[in-house]
PyMOL Python script that loads the backbone (N, CA, C, O; Angstrom):
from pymol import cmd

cmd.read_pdbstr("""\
ATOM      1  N   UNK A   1     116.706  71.936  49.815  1.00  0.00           N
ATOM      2  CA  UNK A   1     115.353  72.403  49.911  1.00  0.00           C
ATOM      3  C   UNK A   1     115.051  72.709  51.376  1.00  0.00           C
ATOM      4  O   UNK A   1     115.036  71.838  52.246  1.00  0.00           O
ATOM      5  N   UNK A   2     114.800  74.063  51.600  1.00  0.00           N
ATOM      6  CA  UNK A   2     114.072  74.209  52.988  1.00  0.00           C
ATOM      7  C   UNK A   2     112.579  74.224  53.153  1.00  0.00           C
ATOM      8  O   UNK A   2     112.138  75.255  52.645  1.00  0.00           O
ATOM      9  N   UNK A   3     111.476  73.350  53.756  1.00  0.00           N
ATOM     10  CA  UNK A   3     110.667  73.524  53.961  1.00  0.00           C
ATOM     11  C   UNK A   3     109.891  74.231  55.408  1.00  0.00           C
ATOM     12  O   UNK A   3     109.857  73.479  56.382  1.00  0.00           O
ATOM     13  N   UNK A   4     109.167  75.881  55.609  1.00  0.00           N
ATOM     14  CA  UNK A   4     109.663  76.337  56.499  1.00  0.00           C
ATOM     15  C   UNK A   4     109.029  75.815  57.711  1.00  0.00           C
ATOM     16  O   UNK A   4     107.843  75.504  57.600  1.00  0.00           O
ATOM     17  N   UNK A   5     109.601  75.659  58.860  1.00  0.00           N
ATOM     18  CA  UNK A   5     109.293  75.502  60.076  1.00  0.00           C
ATOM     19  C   UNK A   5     108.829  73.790  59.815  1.00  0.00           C
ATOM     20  O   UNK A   5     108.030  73.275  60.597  1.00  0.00           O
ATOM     21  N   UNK A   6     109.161  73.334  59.149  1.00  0.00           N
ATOM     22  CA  UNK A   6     109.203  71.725  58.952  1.00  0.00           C
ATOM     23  C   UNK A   6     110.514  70.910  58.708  1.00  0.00           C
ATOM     24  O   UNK A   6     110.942  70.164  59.589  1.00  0.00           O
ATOM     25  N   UNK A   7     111.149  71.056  57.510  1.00  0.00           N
ATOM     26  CA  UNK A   7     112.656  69.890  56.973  1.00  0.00           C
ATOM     27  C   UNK A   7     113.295  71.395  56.268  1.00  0.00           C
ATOM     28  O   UNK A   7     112.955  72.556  56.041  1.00  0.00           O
ATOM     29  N   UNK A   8     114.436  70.477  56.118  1.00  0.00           N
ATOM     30  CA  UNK A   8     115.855  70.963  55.593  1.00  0.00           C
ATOM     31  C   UNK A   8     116.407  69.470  54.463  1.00  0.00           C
ATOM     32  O   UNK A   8     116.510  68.372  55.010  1.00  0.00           O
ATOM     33  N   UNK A   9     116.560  69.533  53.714  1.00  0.00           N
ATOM     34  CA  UNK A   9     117.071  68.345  52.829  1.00  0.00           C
ATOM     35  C   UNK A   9     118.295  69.342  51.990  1.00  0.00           C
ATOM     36  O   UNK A   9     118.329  70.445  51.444  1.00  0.00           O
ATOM     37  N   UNK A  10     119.144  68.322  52.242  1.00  0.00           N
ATOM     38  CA  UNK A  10     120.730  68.881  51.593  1.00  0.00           C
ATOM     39  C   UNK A  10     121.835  67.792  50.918  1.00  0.00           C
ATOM     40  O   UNK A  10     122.519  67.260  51.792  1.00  0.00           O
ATOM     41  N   UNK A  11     121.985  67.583  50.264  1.00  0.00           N
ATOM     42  CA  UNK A  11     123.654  66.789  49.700  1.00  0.00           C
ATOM     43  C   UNK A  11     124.373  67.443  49.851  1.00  0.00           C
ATOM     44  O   UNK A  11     124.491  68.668  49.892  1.00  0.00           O
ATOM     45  N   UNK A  12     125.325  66.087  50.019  1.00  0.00           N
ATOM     46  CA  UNK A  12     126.771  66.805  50.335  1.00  0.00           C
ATOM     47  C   UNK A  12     127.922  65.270  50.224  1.00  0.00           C
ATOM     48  O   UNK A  12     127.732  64.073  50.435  1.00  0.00           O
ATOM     49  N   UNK A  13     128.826  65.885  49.896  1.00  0.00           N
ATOM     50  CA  UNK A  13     129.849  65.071  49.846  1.00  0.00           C
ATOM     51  C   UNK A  13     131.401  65.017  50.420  1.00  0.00           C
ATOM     52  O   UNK A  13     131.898  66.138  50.315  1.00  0.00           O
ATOM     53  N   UNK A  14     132.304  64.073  50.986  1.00  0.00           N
ATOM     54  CA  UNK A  14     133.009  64.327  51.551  1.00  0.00           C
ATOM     55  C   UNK A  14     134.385  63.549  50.831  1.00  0.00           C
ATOM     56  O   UNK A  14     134.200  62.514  50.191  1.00  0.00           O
ATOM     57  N   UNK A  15     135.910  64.183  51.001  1.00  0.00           N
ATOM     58  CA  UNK A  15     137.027  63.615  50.618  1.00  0.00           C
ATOM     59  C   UNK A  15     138.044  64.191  51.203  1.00  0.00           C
ATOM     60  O   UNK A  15     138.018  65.406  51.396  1.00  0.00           O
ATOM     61  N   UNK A  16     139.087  63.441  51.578  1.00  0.00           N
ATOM     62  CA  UNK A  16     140.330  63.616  51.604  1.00  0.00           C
ATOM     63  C   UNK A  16     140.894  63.413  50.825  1.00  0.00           C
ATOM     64  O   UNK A  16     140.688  62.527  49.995  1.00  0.00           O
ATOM     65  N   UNK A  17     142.159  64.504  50.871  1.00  0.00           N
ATOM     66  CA  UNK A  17     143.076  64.587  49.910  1.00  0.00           C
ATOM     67  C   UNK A  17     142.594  64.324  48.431  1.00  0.00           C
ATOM     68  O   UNK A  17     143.041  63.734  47.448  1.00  0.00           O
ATOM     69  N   UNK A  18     141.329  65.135  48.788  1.00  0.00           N
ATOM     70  CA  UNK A  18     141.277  65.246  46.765  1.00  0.00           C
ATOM     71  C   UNK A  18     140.133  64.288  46.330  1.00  0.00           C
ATOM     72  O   UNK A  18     139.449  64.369  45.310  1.00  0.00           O
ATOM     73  N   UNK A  19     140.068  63.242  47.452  1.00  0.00           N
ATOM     74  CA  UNK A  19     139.529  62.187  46.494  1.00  0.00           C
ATOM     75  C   UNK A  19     137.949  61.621  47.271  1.00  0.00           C
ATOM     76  O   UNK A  19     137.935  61.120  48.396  1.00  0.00           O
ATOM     77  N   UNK A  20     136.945  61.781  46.590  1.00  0.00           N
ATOM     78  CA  UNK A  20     135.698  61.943  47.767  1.00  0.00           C
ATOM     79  C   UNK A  20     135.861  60.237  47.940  1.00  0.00           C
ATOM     80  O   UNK A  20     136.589  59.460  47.322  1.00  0.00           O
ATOM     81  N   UNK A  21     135.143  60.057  48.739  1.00  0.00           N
ATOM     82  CA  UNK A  21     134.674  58.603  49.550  1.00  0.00           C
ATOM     83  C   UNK A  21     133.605  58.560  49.817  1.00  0.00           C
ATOM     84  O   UNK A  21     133.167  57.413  49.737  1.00  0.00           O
ATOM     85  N   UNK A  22     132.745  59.442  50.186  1.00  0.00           N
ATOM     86  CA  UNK A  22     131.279  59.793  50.275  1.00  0.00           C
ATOM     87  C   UNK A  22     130.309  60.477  49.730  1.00  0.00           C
ATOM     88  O   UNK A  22     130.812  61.474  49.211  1.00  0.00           O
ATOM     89  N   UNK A  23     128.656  60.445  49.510  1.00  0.00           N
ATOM     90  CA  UNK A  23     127.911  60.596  48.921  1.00  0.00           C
ATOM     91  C   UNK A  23     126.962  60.856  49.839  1.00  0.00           C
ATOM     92  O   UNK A  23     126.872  59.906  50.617  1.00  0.00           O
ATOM     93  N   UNK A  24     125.998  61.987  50.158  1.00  0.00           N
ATOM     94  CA  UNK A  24     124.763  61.652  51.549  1.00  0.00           C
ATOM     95  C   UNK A  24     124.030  62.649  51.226  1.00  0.00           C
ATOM     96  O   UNK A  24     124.479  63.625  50.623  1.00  0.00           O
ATOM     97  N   UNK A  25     122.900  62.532  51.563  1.00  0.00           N
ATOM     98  CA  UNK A  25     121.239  63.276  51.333  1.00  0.00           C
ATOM     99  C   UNK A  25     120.929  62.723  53.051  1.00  0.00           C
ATOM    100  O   UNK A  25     120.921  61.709  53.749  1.00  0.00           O
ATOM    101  N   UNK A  26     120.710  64.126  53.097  1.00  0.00           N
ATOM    102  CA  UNK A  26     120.041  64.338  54.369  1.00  0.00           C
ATOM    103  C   UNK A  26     119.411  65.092  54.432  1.00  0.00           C
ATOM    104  O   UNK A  26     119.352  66.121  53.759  1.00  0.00           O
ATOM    105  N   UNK A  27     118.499  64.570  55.670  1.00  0.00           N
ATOM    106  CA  UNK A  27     117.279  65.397  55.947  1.00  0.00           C
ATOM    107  C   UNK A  27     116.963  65.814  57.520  1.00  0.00           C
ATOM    108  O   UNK A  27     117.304  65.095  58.459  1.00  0.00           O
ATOM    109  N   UNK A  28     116.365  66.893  57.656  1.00  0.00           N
ATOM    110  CA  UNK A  28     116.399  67.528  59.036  1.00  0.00           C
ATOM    111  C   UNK A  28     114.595  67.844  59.345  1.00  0.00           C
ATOM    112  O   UNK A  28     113.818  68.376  58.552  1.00  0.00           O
ATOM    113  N   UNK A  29     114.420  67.555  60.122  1.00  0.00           N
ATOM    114  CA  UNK A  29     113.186  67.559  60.446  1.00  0.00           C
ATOM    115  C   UNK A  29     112.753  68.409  61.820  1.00  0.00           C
ATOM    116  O   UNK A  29     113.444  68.300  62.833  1.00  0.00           O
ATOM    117  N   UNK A  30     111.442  69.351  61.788  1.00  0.00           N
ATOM    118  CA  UNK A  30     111.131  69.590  63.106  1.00  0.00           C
ATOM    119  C   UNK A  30     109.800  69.215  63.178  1.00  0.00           C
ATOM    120  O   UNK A  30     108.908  68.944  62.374  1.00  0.00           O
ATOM    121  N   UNK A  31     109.984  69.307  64.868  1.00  0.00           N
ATOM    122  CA  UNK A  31     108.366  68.458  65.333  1.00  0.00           C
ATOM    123  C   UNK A  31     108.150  69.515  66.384  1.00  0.00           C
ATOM    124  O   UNK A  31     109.050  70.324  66.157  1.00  0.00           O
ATOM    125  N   UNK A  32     107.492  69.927  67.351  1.00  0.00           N
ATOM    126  CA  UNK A  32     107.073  70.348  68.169  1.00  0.00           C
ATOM    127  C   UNK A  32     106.715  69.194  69.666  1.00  0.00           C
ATOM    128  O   UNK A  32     105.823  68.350  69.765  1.00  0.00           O
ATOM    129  N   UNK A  33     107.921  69.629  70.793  1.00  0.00           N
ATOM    130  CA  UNK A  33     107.603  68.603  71.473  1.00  0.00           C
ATOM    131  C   UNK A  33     107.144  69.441  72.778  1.00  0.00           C
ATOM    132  O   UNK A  33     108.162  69.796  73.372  1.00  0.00           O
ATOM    133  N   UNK A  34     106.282  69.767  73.262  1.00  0.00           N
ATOM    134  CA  UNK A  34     105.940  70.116  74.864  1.00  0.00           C
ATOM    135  C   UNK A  34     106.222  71.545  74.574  1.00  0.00           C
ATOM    136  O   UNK A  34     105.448  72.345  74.048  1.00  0.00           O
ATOM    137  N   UNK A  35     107.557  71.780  75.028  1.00  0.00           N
ATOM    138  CA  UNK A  35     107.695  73.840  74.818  1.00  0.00           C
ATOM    139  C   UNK A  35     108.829  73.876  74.156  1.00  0.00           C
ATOM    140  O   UNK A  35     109.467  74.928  74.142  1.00  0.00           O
ATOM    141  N   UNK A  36     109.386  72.524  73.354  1.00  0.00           N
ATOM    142  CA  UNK A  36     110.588  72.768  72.750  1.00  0.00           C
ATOM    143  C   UNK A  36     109.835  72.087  71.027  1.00  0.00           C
ATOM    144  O   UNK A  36     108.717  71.984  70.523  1.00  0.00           O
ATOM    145  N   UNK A  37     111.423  71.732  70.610  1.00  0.00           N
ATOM    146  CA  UNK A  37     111.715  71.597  69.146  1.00  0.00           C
ATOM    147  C   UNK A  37     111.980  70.709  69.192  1.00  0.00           C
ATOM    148  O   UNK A  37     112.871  70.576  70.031  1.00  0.00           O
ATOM    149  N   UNK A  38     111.486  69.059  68.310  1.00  0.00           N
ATOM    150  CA  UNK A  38     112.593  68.065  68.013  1.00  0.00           C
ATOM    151  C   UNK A  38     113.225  67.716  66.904  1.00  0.00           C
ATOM    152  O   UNK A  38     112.625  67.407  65.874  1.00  0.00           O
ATOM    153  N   UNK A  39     114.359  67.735  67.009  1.00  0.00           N
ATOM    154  CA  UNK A  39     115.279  68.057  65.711  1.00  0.00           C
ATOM    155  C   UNK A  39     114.953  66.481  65.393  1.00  0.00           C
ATOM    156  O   UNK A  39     114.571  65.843  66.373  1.00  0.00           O
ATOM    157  N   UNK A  40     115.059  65.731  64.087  1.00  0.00           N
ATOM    158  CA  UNK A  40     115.363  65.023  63.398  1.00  0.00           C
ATOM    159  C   UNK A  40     116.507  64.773  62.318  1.00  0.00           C
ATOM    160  O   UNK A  40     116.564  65.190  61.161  1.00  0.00           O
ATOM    161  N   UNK A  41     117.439  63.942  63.054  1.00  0.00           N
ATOM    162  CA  UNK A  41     118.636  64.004  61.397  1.00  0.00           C
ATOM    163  C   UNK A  41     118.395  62.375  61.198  1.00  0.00           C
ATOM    164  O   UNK A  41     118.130  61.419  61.926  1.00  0.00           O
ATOM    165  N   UNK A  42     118.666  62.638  59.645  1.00  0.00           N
ATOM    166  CA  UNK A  42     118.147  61.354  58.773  1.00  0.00           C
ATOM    167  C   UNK A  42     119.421  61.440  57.940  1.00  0.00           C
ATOM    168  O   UNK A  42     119.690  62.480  57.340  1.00  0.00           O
ATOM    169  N   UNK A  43     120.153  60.445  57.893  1.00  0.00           N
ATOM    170  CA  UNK A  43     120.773  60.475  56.321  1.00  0.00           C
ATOM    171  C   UNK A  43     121.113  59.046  55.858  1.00  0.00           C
ATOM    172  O   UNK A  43     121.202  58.053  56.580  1.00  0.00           O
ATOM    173  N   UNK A  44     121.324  59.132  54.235  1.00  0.00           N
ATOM    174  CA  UNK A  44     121.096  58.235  53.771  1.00  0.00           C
ATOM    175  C   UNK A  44     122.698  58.179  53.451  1.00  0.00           C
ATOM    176  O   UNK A  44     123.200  59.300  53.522  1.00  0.00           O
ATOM    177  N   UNK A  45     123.369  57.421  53.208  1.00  0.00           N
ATOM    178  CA  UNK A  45     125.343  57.477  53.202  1.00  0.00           C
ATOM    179  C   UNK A  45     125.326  56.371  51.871  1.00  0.00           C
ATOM    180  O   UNK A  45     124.449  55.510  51.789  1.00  0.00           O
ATOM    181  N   UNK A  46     126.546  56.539  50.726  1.00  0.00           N
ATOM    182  CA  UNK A  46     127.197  56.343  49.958  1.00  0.00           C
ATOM    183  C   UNK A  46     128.416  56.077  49.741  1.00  0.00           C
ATOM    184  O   UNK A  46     129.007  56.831  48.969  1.00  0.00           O
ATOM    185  N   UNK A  47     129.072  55.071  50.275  1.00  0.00           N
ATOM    186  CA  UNK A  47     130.800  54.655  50.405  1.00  0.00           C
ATOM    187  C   UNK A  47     130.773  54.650  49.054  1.00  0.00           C
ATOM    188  O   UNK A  47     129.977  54.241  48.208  1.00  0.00           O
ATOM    189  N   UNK A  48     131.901  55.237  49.040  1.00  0.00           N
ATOM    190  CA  UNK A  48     133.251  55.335  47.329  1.00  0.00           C
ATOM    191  C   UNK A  48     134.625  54.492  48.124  1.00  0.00           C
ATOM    192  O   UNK A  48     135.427  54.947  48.940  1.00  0.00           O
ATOM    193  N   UNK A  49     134.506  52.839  47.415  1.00  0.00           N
ATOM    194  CA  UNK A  49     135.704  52.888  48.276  1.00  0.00           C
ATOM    195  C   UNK A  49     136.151  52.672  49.547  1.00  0.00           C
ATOM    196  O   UNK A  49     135.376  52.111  50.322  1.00  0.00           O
ATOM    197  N   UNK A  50     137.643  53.119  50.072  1.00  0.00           N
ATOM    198  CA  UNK A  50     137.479  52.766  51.570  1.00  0.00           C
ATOM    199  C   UNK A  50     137.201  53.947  52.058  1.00  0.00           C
ATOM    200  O   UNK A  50     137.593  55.001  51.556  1.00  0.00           O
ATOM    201  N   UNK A  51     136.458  53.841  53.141  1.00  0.00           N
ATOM    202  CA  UNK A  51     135.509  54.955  53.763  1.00  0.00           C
ATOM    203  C   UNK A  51     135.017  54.960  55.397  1.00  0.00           C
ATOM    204  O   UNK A  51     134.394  53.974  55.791  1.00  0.00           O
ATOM    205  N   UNK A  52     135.278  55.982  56.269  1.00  0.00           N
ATOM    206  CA  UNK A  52     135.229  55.311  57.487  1.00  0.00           C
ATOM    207  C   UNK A  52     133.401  55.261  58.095  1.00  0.00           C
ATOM    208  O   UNK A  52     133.036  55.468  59.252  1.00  0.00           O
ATOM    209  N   UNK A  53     132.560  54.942  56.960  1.00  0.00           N
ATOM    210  CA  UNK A  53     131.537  54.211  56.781  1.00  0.00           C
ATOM    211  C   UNK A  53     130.441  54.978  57.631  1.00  0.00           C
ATOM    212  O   UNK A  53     130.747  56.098  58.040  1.00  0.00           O
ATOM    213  N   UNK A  54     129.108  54.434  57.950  1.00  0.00           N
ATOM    214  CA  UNK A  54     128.411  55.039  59.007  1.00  0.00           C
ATOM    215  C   UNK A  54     128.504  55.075  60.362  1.00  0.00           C
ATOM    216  O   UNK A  54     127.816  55.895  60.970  1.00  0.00           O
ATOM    217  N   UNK A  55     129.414  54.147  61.096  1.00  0.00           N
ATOM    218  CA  UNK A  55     129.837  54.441  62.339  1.00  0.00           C
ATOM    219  C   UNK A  55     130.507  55.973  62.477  1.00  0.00           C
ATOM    220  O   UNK A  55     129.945  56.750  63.249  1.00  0.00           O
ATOM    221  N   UNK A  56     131.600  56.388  61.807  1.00  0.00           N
ATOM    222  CA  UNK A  56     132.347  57.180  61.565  1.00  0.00           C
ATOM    223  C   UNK A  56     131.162  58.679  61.475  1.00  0.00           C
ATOM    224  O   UNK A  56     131.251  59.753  62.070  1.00  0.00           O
ATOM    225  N   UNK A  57     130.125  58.201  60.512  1.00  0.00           N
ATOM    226  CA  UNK A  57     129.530  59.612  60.150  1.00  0.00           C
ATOM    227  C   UNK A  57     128.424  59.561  61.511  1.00  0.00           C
ATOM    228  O   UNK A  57     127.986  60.624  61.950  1.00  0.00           O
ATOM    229  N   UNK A  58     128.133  58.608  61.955  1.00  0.00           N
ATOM    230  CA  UNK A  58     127.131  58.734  62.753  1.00  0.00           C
ATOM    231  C   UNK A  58     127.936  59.405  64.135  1.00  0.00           C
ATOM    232  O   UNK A  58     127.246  60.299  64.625  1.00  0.00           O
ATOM    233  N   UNK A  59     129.297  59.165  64.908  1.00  0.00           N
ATOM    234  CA  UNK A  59     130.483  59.955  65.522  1.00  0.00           C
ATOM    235  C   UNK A  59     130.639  61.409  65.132  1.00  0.00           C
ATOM    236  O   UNK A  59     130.948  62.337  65.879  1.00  0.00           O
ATOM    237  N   UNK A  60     130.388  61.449  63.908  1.00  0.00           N
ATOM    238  CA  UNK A  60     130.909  63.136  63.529  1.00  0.00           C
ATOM    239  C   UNK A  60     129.570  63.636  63.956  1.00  0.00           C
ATOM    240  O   UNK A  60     129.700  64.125  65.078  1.00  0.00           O
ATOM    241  N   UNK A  61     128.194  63.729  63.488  1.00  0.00           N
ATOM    242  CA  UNK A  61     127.014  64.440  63.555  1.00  0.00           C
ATOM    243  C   UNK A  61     126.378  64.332  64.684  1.00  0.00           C
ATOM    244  O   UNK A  61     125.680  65.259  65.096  1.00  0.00           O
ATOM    245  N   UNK A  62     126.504  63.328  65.269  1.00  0.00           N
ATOM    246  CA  UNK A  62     126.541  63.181  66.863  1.00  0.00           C
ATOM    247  C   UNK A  62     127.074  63.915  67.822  1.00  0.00           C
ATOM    248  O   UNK A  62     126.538  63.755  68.919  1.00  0.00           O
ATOM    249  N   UNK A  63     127.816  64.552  67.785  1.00  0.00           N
ATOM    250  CA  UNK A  63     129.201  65.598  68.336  1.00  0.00           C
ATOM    251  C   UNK A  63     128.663  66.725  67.566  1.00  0.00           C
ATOM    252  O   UNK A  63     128.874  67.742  68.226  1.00  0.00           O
ATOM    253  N   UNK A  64     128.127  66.975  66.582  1.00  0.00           N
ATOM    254  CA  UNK A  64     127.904  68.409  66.092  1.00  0.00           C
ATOM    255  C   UNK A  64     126.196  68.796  66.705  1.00  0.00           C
ATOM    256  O   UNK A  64     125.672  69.903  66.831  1.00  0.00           O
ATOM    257  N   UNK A  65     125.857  67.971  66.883  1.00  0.00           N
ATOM    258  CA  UNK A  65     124.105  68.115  67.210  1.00  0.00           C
ATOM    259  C   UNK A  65     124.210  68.004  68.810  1.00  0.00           C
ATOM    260  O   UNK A  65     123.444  68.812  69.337  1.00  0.00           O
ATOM    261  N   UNK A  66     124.909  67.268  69.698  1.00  0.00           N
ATOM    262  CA  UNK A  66     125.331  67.446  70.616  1.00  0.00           C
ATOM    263  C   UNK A  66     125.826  69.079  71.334  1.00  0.00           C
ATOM    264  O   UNK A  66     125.417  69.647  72.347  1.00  0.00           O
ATOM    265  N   UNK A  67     126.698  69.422  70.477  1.00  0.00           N
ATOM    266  CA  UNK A  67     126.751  71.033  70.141  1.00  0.00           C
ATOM    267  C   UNK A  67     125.869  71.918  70.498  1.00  0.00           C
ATOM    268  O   UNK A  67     125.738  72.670  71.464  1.00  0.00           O
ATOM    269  N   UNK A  68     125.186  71.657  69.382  1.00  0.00           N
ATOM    270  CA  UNK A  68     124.152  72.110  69.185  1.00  0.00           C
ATOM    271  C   UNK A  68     122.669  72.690  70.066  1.00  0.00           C
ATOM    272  O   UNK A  68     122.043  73.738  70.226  1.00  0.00           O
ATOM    273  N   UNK A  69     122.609  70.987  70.557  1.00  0.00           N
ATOM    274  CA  UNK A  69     121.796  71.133  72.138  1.00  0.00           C
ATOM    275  C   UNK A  69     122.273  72.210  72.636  1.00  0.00           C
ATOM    276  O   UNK A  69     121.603  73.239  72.539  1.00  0.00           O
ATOM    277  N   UNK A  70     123.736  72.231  73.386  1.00  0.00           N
ATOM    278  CA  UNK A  70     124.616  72.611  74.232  1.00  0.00           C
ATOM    279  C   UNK A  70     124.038  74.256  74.305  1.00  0.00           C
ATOM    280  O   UNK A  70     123.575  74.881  75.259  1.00  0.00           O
ATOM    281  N   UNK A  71     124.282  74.671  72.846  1.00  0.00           N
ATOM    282  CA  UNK A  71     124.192  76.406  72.572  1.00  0.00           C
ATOM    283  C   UNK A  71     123.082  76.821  73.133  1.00  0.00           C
ATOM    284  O   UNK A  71     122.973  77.694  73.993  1.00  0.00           O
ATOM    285  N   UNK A  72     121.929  75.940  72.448  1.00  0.00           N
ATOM    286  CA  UNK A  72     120.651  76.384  72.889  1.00  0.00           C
ATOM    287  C   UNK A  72     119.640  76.405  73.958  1.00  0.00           C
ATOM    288  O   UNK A  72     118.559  76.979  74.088  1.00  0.00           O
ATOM    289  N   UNK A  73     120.677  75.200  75.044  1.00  0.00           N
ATOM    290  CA  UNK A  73     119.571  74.988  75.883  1.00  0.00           C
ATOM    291  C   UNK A  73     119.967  75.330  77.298  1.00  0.00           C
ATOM    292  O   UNK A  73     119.401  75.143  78.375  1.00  0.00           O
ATOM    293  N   UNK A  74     121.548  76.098  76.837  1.00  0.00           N
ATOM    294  CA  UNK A  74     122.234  76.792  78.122  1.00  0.00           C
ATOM    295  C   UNK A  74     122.076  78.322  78.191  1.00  0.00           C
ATOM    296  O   UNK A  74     121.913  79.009  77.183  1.00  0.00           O
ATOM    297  N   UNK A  75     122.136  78.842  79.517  1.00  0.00           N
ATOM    298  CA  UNK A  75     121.578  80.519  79.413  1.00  0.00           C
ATOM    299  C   UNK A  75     123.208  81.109  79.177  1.00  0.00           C
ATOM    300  O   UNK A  75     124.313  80.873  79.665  1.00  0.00           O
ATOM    301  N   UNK A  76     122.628  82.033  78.107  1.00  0.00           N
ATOM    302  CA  UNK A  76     123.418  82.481  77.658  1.00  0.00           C
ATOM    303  C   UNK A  76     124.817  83.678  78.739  1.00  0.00           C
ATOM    304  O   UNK A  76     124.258  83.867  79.820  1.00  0.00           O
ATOM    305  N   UNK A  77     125.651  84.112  78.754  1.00  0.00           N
ATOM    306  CA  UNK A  77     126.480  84.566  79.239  1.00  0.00           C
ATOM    307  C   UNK A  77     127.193  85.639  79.652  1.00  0.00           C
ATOM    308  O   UNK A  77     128.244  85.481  80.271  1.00  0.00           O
TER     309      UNK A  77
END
""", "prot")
cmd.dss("prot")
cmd.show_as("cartoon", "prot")
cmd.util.cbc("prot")
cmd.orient("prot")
């Protein structure tokens, strides 16, 4: 569900080799801070199993939103 210029809510699931381990609903949020945007990520996580848990997912989306900053808040080239 996109709500516009407010959230993003999405599932999704993750596996190796075939076999999922994870389950997650997340949600993305914007706020308006000063002259920028503040992103919000929320998610809610589902181990199947052995699973390299929320440390692991909180490492991956951390590094992608990190990214993310990166694109947008450098002049372009």
């Amino acid at each position: 569900m996109i709500e516009d210029r407010a959230r993003i809510v999405f599932a999704y699931t993750m596996s190796i080799n075939g076999r999922v381990h994870s389950a997650s609903l997340a949600t993305v949020t914007f706020e308006q801070s000063g002259k920028g945007t503040r992103l919000t990520f929320t998610e809610t996580l589902q181990g199947i199993g052995q699973t390299d848990g929320p440390e692991g997912r909180k490492h991956g989306w951390t590094a992608l939103l990190d990214n993310l900053e990166q694109s947008v808040t450098q002049p372009a080239h």
